[in-house]
C-alpha positions in Angstrom: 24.7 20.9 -59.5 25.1 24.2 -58.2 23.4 26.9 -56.5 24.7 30.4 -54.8 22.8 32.3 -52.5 23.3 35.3 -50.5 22.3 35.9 -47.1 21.4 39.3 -46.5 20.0 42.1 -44.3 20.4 44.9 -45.0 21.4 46.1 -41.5 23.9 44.4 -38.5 22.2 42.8 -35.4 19.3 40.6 -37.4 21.7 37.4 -36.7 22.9 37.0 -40.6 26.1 34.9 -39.4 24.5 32.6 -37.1 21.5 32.1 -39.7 23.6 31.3 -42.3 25.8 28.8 -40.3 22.5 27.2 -39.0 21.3 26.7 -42.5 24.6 25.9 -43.5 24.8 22.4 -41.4 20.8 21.9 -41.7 21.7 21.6 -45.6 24.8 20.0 -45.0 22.7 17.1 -43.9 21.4 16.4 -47.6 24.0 18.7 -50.1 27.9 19.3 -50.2 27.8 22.9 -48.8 30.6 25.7 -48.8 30.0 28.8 -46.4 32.1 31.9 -47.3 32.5 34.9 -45.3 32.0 37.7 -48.1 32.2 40.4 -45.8 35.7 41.6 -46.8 35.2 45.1 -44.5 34.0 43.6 -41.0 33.9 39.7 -40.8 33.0 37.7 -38.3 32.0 34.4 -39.2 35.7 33.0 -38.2 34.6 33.8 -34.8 31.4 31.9 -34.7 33.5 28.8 -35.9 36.7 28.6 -34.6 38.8 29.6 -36.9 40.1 32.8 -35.3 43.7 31.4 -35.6 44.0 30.2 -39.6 46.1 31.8 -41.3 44.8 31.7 -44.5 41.1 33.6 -45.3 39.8 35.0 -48.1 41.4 37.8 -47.9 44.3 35.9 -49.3 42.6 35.2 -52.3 41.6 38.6 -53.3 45.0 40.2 -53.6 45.9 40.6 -57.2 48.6 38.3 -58.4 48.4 36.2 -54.7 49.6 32.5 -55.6 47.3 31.2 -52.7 44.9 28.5 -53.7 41.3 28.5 -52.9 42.1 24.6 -50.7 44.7 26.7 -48.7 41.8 29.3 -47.7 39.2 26.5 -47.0 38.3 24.5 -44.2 36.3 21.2 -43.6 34.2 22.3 -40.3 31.1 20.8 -39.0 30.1 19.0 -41.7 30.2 21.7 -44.7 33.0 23.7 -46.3 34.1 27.1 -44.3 36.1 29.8 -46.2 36.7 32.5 -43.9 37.5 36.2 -44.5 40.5 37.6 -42.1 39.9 40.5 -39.9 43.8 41.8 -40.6 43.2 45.8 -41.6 46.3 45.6 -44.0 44.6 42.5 -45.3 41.4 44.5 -46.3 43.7 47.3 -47.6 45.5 45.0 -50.0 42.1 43.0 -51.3 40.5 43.3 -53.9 37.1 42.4 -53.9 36.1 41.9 -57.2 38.4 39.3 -57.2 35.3 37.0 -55.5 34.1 36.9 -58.6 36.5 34.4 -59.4 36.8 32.5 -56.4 33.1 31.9 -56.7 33.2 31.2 -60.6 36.1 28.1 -58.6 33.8 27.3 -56.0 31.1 26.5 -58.5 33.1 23.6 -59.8 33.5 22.1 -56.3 30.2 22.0 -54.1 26.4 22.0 -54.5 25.3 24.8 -52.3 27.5 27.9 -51.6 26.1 30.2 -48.5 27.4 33.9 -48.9 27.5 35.6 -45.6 27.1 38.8 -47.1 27.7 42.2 -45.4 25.2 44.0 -43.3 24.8 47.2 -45.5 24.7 48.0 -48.9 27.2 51.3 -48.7 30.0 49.9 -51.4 30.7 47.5 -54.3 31.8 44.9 -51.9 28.9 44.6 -50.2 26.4 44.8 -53.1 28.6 42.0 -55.0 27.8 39.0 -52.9 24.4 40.1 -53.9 25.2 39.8 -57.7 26.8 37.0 -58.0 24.6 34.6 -55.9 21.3 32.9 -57.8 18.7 34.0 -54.9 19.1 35.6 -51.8 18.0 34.6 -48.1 17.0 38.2 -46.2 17.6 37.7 -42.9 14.8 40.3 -40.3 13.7 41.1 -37.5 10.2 41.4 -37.0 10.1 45.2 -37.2 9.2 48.0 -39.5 12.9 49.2 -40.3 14.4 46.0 -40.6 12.0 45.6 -43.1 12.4 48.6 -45.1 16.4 47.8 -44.9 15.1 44.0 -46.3 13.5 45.7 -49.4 16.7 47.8 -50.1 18.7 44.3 -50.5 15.5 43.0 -52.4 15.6 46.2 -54.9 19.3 45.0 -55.6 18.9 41.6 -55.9 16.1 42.4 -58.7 17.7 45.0 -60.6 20.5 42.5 -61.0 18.4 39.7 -61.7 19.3 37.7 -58.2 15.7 35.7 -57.3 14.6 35.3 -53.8 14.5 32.1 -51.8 12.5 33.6 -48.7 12.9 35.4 -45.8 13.9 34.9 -42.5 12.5 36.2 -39.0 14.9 36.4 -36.9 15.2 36.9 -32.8 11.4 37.0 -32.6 10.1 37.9 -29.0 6.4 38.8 -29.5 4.4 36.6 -31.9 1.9 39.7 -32.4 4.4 42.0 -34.1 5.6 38.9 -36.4 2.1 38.6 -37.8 1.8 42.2 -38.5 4.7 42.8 -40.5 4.7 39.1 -42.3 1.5 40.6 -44.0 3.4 43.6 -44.9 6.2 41.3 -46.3 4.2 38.7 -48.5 3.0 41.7 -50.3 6.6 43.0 -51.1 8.8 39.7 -51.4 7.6 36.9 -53.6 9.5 34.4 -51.9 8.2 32.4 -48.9 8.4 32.8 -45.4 11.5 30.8 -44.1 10.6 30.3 -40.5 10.7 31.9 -37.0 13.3 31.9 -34.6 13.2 32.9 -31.7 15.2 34.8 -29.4 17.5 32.2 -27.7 19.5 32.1 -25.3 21.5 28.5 -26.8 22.4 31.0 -29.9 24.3 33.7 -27.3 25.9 30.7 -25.6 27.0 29.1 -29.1 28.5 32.2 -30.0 30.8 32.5 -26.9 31.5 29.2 -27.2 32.9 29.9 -31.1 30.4 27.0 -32.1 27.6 27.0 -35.1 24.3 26.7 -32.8 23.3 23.1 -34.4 26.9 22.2 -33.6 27.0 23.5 -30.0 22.8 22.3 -29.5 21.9 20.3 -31.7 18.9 19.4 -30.5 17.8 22.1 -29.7 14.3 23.6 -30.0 15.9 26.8 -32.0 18.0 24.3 -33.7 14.9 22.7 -34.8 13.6 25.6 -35.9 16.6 26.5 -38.1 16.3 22.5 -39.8 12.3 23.1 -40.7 13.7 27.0 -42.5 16.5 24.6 -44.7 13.7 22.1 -45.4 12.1 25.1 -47.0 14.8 25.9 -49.9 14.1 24.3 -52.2 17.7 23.8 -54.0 17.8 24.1 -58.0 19.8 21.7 -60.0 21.3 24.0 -62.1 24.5 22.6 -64.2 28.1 23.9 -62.3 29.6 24.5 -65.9 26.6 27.0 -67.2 26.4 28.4 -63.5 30.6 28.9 -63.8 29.8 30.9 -67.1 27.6 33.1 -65.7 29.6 34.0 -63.0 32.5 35.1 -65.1 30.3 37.2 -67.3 28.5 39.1 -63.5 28.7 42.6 -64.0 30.5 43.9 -61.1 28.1 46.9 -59.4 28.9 50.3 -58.7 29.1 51.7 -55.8 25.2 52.2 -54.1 
């Protein structure tokens, strides 16, 4: 079994990275899980786990012709499978990434859940690809107006390529008053479920500096906690690796938004 989703916002600052590490290691619990850092322009998940040092990333694996094999790029990290994306400029240069089409099409073969940290915007092909290739989307938001509106340009994507929607997110909630506001506003535009709330935390700032995934750094946590009752929520589709590989390989790649 397989499934791919893509965790998106649609905007930076909504806490995408430490979301999708958090689920990451709640599902880990339950599922073989492989986090990649699709954000080819401006990663950062390599911070948030240790792995500023590797010298292998993604970014190895998405220049044409590179003789760098996908286990050379991966490593085993609190629990789940991380494969990084490099911060080098030259190495963003020289990628290519339509080229994640095929390491995901690899990945499929390997794991049962595969986490896409996907890029904060939607202004290129590379950023809009994660979107494509994964089977539903997480949307990651803060509880405001234009955090939503950037929500439903990720959700317009996702549906014109056929990409479902596992459920949203809120994210670094302060005011419980402005959450139930715009949750009505987004159960009438996404038909997927509310995730959870997390709150603003001070344990996630602290995890961060400490280059730690939050349930590795506080694991129990009452954010923590909060992150393992928004995985109980997925509900994760058995859906056969070798028809799941197919359709990968026959993605059309996006144009640019």
């Amino acid at each position: 079994m397989v499934e791919v989703f893509a965790v998106a916002s649609g905007k930076g600052g909504t806490g995408k990275t430490t979301s999708t590490l958090a689920l990451g290691m709640a599902l880990a619990e339950d599922y073989d899980v492989t986090v990649v850092d699709a954000d080819t322009g401006m990663a950062n998940l390599l911070f948030h786990t240790g792995l500023a040092d590797v010298d292998v990333t993604l970014h190895d694996l998405l220049i044409e012709k590179s003789d760098v094999g996908l286990e050379e790029a991966i490593y085993d990290k609190f629990g789940m499978h991380v494969l990084p994306c490099g911060t080098n400029l030259d190495g963003f240069k020289e990628a290519n990434p339509e080229l994640l089409q095929s390491v995901i099409v690899e990945l499929s073969e390997q794991t049962d859940v595969i986490l896409l940290d996907a890029p904060a915007t939607l202004g290129s092909k590379s950023a809009v690809l994660p979107i494509v290739l994964a089977d539903r989307t997480i949307t990651v938001l803060q509880p405001t107006v234009p955090s939503l509106s950037d929500g439903l340009k990720v959700r317009e994507y996702a549906s014109a390529y056929g990409t479902g929607n596992a459920g949203v997110l809120f994210n670094r909630v302060t005011d419980q008053e402005s959450v139930t506001e715009i949750q009505e506003q987004t159960e009438r535009y996404f038909d997927g479920p509310i995730l959870g709330m997390i709150p603003e935390s001070e344990t996630i700032a602290a995890a961060r500096e400490a280059g730690k995934p939050l349930l590795a750094y506080a694991p129990d946590a009452p954010v923590s906690n909060q992150y393992r009752k928004a995985a109980e929520k997925i509900e994760i589709q058995d859906r056969e690796a070798a028809a799941v590989a197919d359709r990968f390989r026959s993605a059309v790649i996006p144009e640019p938004p």
